[in-house]
C-alpha positions in Angstrom: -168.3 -64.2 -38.0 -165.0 -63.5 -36.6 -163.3 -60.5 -34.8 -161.5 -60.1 -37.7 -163.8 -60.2 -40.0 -165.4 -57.9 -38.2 -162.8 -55.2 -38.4 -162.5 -55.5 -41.8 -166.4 -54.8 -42.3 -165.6 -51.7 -40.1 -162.8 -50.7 -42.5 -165.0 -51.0 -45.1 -167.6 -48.8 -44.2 -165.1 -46.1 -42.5 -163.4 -45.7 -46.2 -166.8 -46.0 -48.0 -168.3 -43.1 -46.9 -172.0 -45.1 -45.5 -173.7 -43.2 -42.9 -175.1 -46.3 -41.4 -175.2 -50.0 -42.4 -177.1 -52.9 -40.2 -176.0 -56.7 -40.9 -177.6 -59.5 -39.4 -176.9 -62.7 -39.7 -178.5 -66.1 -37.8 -176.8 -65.2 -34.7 -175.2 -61.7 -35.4 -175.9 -58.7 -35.3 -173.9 -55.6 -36.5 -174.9 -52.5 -36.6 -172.0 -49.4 -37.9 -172.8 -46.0 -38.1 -170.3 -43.2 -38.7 -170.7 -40.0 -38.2 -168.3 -36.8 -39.1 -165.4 -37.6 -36.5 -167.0 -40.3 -34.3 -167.6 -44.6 -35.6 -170.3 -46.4 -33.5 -170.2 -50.1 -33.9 -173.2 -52.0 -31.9 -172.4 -56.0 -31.8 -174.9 -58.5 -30.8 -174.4 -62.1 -30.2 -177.4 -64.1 -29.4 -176.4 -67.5 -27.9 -172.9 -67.0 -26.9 -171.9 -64.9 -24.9 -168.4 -65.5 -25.0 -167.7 -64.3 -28.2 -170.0 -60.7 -27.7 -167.5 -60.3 -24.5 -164.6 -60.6 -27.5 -166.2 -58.4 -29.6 -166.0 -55.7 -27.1 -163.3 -53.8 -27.7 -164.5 -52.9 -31.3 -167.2 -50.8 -30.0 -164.3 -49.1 -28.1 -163.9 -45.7 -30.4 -168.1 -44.6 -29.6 -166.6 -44.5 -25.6 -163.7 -42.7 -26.3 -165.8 -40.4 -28.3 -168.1 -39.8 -25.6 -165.4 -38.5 -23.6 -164.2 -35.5 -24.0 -167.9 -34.1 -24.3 -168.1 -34.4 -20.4 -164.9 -32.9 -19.9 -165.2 -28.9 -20.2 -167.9 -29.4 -17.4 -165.1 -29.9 -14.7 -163.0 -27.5 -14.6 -165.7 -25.0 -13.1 -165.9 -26.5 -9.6 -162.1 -26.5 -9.7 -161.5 -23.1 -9.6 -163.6 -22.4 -6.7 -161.7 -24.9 -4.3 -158.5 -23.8 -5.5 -157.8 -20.8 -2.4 -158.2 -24.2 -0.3 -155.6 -26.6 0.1 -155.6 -30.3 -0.7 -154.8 -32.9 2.4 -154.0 -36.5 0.5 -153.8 -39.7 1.2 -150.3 -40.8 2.1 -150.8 -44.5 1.6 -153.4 -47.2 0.4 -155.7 -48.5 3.0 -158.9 -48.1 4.8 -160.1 -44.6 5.1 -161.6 -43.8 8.7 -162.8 -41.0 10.9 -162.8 -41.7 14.3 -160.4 -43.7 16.8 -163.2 -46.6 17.4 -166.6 -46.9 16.5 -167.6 -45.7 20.2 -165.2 -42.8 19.8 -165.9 -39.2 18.5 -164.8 -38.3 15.0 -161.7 -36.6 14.7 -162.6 -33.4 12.3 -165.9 -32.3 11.1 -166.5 -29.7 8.7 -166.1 -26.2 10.0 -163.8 -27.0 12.6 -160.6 -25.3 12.6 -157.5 -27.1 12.8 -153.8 -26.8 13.8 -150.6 -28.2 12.2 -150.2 -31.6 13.7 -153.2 -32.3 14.9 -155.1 -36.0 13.9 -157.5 -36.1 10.9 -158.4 -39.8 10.7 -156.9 -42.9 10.6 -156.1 -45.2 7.9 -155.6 -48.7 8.0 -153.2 -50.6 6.1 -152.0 -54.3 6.8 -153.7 -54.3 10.0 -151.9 -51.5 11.2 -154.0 -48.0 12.1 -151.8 -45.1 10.9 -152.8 -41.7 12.1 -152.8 -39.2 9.4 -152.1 -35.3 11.3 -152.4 -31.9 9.8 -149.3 -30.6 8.1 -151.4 -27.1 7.5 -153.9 -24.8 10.0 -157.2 -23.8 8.8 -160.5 -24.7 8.7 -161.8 -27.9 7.2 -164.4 -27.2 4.4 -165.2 -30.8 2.9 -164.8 -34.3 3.6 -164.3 -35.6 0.5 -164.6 -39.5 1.4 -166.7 -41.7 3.1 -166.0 -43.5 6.6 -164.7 -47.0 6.3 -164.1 -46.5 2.6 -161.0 -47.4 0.7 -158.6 -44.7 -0.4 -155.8 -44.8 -3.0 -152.1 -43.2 -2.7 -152.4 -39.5 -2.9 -156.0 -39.3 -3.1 -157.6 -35.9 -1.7 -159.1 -36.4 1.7 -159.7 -33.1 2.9 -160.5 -29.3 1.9 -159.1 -26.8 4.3 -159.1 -23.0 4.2 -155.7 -21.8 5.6 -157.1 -18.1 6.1 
């Protein structure tokens, strides 16, 4: 059985109106259920598993399903950091906390800090780039790991600026 006719089995049952409908053939299985809103499609390829790694992206619509359920959960935490302000990751590299490994760590949490003074380091083509304060307060999380990689723009820091 091929991807297509795969999707086309998937039509099928979407416009028929079947709750649930299992196929299995000598080295397929299919199984389609549909609910109100959501289609769950459950492929399973015995002996290759090539062609299960192609069928894939028909089971696609259960995760985007899944989704938004765990989204209303978030926006809780958010409104308690939101008095703090954000300190970001101004380039790609290697997130770290303290000069050298025989050094003490630039910030900790609880420690108040000035404008201009150094957070961490991150490294980036071999070069160590010094990341400073551009607000005063007082830093309330850590929000990454030493020696962990860190994205453009990603939040490094929470810091209270009362």
């Amino acid at each position: 059985m091929d991807i297509k006719e795969i999707q086309n089995l998937i039509r099928f049952v979407a416009k028929s109106g079947a709750s649930e409908v299992k196929l299995e053939m000598d080295d397929v299985k299919i199984t389609i259920k549909t609910g109100s809103d959501t289609e769950t499609t459950i492929v399973q390829q015995l002996p290759a598993p090539q062609i299960a790694q192609q069928m894939v992206p028909a089971a696609a619509p259960a995760v985007e399903a899944s989704a938004p359920a765990a989204a209303p959960a978030a926006p809780a935490p958010a409104d308690d950091e939101s008095k703090y302000i954000t300190i970001k990751s101004p380039i790609i590299g290697t997130f770290y906390r303290k000069p050298s490994p025989d050094k003490p760590l630039f910030v900790e949490v609880g420690q108040t800090i000035a404008e201009g003074d150094v957070l961490c380091i991150i490294e980036a083509m071999k070069l160590f780039n010094e990341i400073e304060s551009e607000v005063s307060g007082k830093v309330v999380k850590i929000l990454v790991d030493d020696s962990s990689p860190v994205e453009f723009d990603q939040p490094l820091f929470l810091v209270d600026p009362s």
